[in-house]
Chimera marker file (.cmm) of the C-alpha trace (Angstrom):
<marker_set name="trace">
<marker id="1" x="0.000" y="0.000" z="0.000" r="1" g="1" b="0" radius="0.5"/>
<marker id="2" x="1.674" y="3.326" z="-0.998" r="1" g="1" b="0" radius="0.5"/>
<marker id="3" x="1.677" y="5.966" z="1.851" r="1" g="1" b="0" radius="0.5"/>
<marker id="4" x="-0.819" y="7.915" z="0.007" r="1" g="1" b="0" radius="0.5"/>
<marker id="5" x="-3.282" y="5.559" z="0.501" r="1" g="1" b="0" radius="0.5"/>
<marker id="6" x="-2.283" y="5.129" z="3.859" r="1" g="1" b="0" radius="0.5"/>
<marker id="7" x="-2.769" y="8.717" z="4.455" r="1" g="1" b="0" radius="0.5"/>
<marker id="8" x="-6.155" y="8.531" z="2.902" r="1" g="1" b="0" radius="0.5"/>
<marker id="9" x="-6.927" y="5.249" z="4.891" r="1" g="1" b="0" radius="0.5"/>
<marker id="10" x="-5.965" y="7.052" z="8.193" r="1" g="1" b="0" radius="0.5"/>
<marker id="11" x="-7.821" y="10.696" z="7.417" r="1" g="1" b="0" radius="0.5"/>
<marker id="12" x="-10.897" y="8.284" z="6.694" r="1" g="1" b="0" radius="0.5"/>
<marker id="13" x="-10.843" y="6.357" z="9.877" r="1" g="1" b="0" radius="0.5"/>
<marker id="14" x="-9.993" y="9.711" z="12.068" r="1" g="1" b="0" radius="0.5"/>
<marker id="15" x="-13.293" y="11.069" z="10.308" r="1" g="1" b="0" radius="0.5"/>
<marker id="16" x="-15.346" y="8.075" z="11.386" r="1" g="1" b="0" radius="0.5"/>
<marker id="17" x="-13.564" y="7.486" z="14.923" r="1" g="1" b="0" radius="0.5"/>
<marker id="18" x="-12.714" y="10.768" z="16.436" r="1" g="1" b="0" radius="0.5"/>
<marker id="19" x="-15.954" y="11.296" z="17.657" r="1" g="1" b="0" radius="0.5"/>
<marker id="20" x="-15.059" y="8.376" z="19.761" r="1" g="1" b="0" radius="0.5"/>
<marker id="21" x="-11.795" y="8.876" z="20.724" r="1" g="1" b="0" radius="0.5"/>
<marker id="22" x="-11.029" y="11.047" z="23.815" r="1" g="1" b="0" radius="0.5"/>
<marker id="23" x="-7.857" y="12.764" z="25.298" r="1" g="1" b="0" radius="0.5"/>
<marker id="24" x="-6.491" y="11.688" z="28.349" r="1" g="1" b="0" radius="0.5"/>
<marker id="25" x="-5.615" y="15.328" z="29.441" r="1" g="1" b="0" radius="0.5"/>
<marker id="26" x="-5.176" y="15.772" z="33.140" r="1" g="1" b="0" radius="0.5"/>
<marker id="27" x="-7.087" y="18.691" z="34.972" r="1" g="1" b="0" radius="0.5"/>
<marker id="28" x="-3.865" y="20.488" z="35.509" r="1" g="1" b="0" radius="0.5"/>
<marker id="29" x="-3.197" y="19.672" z="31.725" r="1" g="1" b="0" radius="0.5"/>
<marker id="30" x="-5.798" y="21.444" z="30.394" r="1" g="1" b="0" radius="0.5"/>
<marker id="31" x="-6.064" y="24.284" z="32.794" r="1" g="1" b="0" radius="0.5"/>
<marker id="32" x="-2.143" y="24.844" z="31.301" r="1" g="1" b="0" radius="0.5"/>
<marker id="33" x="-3.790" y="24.251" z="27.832" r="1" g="1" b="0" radius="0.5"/>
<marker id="34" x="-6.059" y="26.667" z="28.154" r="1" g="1" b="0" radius="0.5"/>
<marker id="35" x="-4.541" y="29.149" z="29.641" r="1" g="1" b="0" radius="0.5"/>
<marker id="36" x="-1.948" y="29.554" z="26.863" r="1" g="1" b="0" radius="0.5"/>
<marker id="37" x="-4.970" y="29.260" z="24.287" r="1" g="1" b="0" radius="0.5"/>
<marker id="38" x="-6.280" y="32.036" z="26.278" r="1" g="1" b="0" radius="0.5"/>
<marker id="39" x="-3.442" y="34.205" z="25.928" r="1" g="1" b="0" radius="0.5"/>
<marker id="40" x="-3.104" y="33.360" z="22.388" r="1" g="1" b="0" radius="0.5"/>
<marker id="41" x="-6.388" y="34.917" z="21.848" r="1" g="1" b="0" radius="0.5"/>
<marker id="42" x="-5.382" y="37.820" z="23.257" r="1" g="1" b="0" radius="0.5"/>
<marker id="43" x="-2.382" y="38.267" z="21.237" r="1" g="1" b="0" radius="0.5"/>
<marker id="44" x="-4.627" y="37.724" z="18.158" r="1" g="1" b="0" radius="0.5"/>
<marker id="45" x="-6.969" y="40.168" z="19.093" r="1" g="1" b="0" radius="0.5"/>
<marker id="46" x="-4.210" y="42.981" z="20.046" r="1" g="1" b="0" radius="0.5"/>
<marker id="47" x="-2.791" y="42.511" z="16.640" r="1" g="1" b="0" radius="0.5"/>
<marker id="48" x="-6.568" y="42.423" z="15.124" r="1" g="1" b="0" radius="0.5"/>
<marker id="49" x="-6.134" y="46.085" z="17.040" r="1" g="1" b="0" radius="0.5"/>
<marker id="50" x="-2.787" y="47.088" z="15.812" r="1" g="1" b="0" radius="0.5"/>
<marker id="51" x="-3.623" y="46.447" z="12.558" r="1" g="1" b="0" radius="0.5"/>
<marker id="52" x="-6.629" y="48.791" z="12.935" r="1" g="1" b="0" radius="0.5"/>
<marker id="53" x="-4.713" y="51.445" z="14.408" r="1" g="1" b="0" radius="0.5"/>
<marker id="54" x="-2.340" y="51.353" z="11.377" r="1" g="1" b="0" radius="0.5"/>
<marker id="55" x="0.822" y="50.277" z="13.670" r="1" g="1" b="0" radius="0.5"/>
<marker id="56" x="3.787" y="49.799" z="11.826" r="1" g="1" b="0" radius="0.5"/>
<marker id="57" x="4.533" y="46.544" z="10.159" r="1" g="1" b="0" radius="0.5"/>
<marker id="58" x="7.664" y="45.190" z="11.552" r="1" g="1" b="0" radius="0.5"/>
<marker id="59" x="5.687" y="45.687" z="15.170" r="1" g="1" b="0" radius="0.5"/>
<marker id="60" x="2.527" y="43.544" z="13.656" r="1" g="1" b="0" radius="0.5"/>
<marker id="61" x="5.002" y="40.919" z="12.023" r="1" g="1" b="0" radius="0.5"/>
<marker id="62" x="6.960" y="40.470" z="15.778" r="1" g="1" b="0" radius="0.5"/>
<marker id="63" x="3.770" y="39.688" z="17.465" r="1" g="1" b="0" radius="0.5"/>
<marker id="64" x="2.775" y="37.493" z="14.597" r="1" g="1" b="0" radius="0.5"/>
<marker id="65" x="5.819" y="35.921" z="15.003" r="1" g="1" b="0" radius="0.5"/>
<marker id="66" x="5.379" y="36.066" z="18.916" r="1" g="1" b="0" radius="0.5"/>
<marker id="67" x="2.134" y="34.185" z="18.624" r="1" g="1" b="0" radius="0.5"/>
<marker id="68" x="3.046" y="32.065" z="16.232" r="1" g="1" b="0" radius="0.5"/>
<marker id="69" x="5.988" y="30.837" z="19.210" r="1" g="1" b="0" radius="0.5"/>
<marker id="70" x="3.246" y="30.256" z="21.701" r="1" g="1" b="0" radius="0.5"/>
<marker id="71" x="1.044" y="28.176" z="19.002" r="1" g="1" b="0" radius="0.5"/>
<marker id="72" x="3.835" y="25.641" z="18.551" r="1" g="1" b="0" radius="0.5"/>
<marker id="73" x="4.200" y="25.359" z="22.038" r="1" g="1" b="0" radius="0.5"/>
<marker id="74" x="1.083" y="24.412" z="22.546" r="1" g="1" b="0" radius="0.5"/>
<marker id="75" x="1.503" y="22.013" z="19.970" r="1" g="1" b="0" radius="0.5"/>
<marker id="76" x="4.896" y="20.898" z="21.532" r="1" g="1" b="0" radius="0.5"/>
<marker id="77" x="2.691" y="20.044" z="24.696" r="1" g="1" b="0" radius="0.5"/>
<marker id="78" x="-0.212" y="18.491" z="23.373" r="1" g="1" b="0" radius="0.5"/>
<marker id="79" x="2.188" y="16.034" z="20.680" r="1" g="1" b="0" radius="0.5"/>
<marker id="80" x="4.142" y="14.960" z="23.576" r="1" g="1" b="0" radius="0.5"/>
<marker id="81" x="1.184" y="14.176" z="25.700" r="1" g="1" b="0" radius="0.5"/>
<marker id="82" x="-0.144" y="12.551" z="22.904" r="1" g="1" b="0" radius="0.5"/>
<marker id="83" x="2.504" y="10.221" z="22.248" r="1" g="1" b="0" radius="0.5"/>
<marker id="84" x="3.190" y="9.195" z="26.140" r="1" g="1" b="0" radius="0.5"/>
<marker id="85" x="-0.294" y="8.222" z="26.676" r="1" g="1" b="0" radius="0.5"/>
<marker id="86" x="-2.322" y="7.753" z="23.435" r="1" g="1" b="0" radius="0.5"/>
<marker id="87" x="0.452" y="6.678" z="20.879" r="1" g="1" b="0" radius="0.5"/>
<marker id="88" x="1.702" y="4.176" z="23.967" r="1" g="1" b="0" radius="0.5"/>
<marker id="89" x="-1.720" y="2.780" z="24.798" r="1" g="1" b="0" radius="0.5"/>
<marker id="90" x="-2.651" y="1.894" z="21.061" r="1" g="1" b="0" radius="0.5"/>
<marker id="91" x="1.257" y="0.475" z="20.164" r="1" g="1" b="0" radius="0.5"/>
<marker id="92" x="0.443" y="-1.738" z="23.498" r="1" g="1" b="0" radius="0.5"/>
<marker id="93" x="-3.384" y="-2.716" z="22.065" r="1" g="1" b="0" radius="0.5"/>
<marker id="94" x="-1.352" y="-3.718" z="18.933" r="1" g="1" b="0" radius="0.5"/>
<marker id="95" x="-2.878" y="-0.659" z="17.145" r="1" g="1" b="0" radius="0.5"/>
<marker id="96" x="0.850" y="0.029" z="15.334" r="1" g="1" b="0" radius="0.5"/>
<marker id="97" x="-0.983" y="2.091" z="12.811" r="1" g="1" b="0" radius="0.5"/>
<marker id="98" x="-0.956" y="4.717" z="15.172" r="1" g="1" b="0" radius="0.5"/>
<marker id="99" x="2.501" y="4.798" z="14.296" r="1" g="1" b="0" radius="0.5"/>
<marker id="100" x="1.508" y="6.043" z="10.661" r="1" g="1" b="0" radius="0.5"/>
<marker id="101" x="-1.182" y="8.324" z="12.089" r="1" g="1" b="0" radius="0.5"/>
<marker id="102" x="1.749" y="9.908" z="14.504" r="1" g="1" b="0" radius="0.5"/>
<marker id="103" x="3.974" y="10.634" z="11.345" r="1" g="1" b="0" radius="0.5"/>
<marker id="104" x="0.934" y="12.330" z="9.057" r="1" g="1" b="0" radius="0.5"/>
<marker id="105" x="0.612" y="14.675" z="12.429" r="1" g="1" b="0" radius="0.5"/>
<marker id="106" x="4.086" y="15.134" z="12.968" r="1" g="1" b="0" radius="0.5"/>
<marker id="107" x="4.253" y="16.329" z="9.213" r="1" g="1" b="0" radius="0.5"/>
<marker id="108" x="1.425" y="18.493" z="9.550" r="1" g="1" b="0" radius="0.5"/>
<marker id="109" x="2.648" y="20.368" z="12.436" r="1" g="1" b="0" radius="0.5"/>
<marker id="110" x="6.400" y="20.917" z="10.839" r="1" g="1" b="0" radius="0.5"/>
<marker id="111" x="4.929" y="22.962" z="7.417" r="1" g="1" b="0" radius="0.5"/>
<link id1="1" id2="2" r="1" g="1" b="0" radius="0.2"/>
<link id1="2" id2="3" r="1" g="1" b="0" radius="0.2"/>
<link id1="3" id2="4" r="1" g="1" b="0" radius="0.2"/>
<link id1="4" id2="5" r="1" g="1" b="0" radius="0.2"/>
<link id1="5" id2="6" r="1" g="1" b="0" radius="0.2"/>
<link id1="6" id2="7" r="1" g="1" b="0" radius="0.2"/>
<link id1="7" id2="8" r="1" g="1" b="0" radius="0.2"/>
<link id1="8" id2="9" r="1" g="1" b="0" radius="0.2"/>
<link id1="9" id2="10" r="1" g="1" b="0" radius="0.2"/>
<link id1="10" id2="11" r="1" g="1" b="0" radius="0.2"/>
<link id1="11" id2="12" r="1" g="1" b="0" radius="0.2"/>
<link id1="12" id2="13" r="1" g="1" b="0" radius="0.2"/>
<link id1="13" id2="14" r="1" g="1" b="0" radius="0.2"/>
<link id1="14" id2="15" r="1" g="1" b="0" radius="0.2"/>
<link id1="15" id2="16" r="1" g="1" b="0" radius="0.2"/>
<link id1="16" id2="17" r="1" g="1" b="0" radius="0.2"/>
<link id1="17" id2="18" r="1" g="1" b="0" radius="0.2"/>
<link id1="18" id2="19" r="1" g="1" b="0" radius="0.2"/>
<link id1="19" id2="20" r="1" g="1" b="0" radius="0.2"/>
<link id1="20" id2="21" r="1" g="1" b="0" radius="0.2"/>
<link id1="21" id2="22" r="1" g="1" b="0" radius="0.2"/>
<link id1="22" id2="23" r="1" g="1" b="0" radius="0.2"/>
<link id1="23" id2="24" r="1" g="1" b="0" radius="0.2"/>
<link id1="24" id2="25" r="1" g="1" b="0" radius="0.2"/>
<link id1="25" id2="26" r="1" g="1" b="0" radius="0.2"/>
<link id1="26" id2="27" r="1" g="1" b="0" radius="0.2"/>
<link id1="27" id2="28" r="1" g="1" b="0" radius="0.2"/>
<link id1="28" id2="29" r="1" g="1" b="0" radius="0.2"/>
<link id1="29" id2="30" r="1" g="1" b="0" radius="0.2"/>
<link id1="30" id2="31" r="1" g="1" b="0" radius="0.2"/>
<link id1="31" id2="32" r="1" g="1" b="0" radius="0.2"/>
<link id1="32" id2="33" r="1" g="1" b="0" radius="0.2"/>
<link id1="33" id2="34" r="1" g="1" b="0" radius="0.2"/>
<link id1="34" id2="35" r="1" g="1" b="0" radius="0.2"/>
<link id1="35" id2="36" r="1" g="1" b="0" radius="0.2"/>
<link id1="36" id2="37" r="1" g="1" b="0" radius="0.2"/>
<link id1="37" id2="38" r="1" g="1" b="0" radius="0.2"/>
<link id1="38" id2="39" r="1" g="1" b="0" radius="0.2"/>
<link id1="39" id2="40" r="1" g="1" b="0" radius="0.2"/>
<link id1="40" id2="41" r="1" g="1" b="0" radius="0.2"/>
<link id1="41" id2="42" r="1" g="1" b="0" radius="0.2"/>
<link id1="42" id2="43" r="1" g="1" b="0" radius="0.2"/>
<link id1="43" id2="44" r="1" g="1" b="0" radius="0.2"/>
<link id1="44" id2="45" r="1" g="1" b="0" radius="0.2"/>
<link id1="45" id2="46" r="1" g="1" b="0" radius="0.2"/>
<link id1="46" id2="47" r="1" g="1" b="0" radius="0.2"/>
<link id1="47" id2="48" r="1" g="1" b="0" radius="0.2"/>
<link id1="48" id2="49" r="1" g="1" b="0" radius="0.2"/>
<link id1="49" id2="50" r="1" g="1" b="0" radius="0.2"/>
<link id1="50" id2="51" r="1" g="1" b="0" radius="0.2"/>
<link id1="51" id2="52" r="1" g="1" b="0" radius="0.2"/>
<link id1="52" id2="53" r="1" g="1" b="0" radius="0.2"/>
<link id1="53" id2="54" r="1" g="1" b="0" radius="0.2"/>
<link id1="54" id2="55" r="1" g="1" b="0" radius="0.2"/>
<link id1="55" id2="56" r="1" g="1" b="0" radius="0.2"/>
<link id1="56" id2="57" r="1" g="1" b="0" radius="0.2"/>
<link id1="57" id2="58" r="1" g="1" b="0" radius="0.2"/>
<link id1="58" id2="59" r="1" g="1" b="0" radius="0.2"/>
<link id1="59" id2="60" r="1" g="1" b="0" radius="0.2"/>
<link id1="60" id2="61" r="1" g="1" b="0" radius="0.2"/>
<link id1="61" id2="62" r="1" g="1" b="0" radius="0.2"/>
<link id1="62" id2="63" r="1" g="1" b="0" radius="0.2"/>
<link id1="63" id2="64" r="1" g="1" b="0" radius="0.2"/>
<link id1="64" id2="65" r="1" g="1" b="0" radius="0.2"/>
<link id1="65" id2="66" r="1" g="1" b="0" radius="0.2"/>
<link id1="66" id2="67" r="1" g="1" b="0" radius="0.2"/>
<link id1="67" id2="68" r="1" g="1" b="0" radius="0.2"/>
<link id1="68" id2="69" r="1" g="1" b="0" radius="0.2"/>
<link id1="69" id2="70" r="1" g="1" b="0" radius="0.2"/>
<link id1="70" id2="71" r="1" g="1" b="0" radius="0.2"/>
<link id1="71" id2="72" r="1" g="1" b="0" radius="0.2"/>
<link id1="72" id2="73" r="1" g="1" b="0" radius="0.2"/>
<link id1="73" id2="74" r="1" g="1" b="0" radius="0.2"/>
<link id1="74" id2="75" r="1" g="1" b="0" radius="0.2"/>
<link id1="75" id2="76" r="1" g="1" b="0" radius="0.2"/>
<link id1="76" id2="77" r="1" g="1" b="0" radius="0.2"/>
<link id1="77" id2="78" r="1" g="1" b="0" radius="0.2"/>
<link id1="78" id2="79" r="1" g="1" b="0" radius="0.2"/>
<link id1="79" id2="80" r="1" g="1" b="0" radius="0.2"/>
<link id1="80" id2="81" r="1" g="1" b="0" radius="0.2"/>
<link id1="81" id2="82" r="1" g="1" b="0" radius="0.2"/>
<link id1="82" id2="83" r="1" g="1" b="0" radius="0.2"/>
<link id1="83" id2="84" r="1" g="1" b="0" radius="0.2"/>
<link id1="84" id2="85" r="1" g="1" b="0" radius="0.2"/>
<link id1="85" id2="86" r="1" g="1" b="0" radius="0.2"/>
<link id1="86" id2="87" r="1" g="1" b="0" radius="0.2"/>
<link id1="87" id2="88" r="1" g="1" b="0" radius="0.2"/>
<link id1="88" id2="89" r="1" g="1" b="0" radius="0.2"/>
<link id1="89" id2="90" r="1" g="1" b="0" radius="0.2"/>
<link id1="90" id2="91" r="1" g="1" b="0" radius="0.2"/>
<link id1="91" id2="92" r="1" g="1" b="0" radius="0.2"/>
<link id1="92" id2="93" r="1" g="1" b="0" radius="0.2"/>
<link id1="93" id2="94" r="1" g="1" b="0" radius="0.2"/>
<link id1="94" id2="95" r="1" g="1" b="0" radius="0.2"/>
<link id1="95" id2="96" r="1" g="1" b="0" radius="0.2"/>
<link id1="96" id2="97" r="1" g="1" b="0" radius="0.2"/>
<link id1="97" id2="98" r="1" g="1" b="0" radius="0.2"/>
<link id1="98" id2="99" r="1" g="1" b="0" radius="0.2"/>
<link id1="99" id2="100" r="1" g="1" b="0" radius="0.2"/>
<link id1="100" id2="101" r="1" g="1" b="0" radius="0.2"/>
<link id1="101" id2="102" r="1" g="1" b="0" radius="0.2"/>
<link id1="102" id2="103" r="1" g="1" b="0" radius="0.2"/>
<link id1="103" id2="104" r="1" g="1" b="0" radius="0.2"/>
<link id1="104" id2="105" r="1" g="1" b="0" radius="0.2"/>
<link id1="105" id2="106" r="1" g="1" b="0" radius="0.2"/>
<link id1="106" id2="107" r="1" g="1" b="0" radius="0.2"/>
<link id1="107" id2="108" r="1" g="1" b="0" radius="0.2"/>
<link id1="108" id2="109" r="1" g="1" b="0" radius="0.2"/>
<link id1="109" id2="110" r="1" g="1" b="0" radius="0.2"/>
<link id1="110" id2="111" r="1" g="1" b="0" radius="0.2"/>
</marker_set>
């Protein structure tokens, strides 16, 4: 099977299943989560303002680049969460597909 089909194969079955699959965030997890989502939106929505108030570019493009920093963090977090407990649990249910799923994301996230 060539890994375009096994992209395909995977998208389809994340379409059907993810509405069954859960995370297995801890409280404190997700209260961290959020909180840096939270500020995130902020950030957006002071450069949604800057852009409004006809700030200079270079300023705009250095919180752009300042949110986009926080964004892969968050990423960063949730990938490596995802992996120890998700990615483990479905390699030890000899789910190894997972493994191909992991790689799709990890491509994803590094355009």
């Amino acid at each position: 099977m060539s890994k375009e089909m096994i992209a395909m194969e995977i998208e389809e079955q994340d379409m059907h299943c993810s509405a069954e699959r859960k995370s297995h965030h801890s409280d404190k997890m997700k209260s961290n989560l959020l909180t840096r989502l939270n500020r995130i939106e902020g950030q957006i929505r002071g450069v949604k303002g800057m852009i409004e108030r006809d700030t200079y570019c270079d300023d705009v493009l250095t919180q752009l680049s300042a949110i986009q920093s926080a964004l892969n963090s968050v990423g960063k977090l949730l990938l490596e969460g995802h992996m120890r407990s998700c990615v483990v649990e479905r390699i030890q249910e000899g789910e190894l597909e997972v493994i191909d799923e992991l790689l799709i994301t990890v491509k994803k996230l590094m355009k």
